[in-house]
N, C-alpha and C positions, 0 to 999 in steps of 0.2 A: 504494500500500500504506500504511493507515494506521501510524504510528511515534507511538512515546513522547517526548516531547521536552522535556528540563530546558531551563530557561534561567532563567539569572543576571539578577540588575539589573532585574528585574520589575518595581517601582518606581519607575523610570525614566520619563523621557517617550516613549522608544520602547519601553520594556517595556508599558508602557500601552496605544497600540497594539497589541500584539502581542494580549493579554487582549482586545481588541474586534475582532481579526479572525476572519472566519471561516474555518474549516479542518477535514477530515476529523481533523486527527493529535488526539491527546491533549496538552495542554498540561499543565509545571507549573510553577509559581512559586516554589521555596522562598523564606523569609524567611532573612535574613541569619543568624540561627540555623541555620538548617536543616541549610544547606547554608554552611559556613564557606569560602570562598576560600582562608585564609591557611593552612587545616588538612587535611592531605589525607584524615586519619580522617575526617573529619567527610564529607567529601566524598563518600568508599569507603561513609560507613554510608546515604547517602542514594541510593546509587548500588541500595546492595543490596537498599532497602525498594523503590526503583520498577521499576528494571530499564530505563533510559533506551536507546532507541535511539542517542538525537543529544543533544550538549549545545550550547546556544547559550549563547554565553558573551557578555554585554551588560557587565556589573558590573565597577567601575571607578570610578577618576576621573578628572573629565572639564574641568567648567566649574565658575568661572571660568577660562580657559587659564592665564592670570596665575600662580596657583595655584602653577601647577608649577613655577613659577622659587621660590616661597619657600615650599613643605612639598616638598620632592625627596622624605622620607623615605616618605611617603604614597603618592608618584606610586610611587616605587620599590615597596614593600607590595604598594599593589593590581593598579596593572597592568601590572607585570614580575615579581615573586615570585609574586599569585595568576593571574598568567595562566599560567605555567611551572608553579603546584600544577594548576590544572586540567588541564593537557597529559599530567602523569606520570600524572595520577587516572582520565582517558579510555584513555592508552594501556596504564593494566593492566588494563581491563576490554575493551577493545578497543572503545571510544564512539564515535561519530560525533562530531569539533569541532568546529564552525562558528562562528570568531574575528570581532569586527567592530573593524574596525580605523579609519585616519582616510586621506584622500587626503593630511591636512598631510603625510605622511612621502613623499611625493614634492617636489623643489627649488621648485616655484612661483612658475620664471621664465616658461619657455617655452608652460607649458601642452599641452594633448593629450598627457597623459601615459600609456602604456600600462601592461600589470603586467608588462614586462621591464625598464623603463626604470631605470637609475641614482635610488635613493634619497637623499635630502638630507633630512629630516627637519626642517622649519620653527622650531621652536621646543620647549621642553620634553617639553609633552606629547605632540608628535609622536615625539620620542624616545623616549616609556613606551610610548606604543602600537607603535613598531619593536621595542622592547624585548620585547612580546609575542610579536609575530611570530616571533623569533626562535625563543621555543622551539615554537612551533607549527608550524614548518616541519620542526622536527626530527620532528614524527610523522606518516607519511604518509598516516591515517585523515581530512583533514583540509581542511579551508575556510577561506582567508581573505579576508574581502570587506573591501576601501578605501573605505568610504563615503562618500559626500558628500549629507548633510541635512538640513535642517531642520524647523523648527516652523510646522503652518498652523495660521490664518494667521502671514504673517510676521510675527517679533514688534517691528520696526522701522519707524520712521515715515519716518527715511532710508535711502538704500540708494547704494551706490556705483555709481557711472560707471564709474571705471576699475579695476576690481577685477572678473577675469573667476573661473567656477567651475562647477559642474557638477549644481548642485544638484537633488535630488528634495527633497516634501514626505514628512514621514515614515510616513505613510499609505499613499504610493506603494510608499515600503523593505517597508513590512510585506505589503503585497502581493505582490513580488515573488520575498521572501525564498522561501518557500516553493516557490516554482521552482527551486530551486537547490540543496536538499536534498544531493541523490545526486550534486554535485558535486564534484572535492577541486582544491585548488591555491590560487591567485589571483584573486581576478573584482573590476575595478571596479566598484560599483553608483554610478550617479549619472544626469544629466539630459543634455540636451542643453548645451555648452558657451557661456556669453552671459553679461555682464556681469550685477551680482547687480540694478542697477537693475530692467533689461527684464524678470529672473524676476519681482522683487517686484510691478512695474506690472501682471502681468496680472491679481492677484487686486485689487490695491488702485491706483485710477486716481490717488489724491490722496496718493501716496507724494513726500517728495522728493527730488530729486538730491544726492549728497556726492562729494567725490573724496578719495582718499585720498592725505595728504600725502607725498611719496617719501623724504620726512627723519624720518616718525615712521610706521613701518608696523604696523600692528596686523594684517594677514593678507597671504597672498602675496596678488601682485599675479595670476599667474594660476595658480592648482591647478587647470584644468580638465583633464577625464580622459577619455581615450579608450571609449571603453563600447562597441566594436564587439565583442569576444567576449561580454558582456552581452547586449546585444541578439541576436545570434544564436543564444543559447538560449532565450531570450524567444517569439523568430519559431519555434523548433523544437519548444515548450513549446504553442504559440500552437492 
């Protein structure tokens, strides 16, 4: 059934994506005017010109991670105050929300991490985006996917050994998403679990090897994510 479908952060490099895939539904992009985050009017009046089935809610901040250890106020704003305005703004209209959130909010020791598993939240901005979740779980209309993705090609000429993860190309996510619509709850979306070297070698042969030092960590050592209830609607989808 085709559906109307707002979504935030259009702008984006996955909202990008999103604008170049192909899809029955109707897409739309507001501009950061349009459709205010921080503002729930603004939200309500944009809500009421289109009449949105679903809202994908992309917009945010994100990168540099760093970021969010020194503007909290920001991290705070956009993706824990306008992700809680988008929640109350869906559930008075009663919208479809489908939240994209980060695998960092899983501990990123042990890896094969399921969507029941005990949360630890890596570092800042994986706390802004739990932060989200939080009120998005409070409305039962609702989706949240733990992402794990990147950019193709990869945008790194090195790529770690010993740093495991779960990665899809983002191209893969925009594909998928759309599978997952008439879903509510939790879904991992991510790759098969392997160190980021072996993802990166298969598009690029002359990539090199790094390892990452265990006295200065700049990502968990494994975020990888269980994606057996993914796949299974994938295969039912299929």
């Amino acid at each position: 059934m085709k559906k109307k479908i707002l979504i935030t952060g259009g702008t984006g490099r996955f909202g990008n994506h999103l604008k170049h895939t192909i899809t029955k539904h109707k897409l739309f992009f507001p501009t950061k005017k349009q459709f205010n985050i921080l503002n729930i009017n603004s939200m309500l009046r944009y809500f009421k010109k289109i009449k949105p089935d679903i809202v994908i809610h992309l917009a945010g901040f994100s990168r540099p991670m760093e970021l969010h250890d020194k503007e909290i106020n920001k991290s705070i704003n956009l993706n824990i105050k306008g992700t809680a305005n988008i929640t109350m703004a869906c559930s008075q209209k009663n919208i479809k929300l489908i939240y994209f959130s980060t695998h960092y909010v899983y501990p990123g020791i042990n890896g094969n991490y399921n969507e029941e598993d005990p949360l630890k939240p890596f570092n800042n901005y994986a706390w802004s985006k739990l932060g989200g979740e939080c009120s998005v779980m409070l409305y039962k209309n609702s989706l949240i996917l733990r992402v794990c993705m990147t950019e193709r090609p990869f945008v790194h000429k090195k790529a770690f050994t010993n740093v495991k993860t779960s990665f899809l190309y983002q191209d893969e996510v925009a594909k998928i998403l759309f599978k997952l619509l008439n879903k509510k709850g939790i879904i991992n979306v991510g790759g098969n679990a392997q160190n980021i070297y072996n993802f990166a070698k298969k598009e690029n042969k002359n990539i090199k090897k790094i390892y990452q030092n265990k006295n200065l960590i700049k990502i968990p050592f494994d975020s990888s994510m269980n994606v057996k209830k993914l796949k299974k609607i994938l295969k039912l989808n299929s």
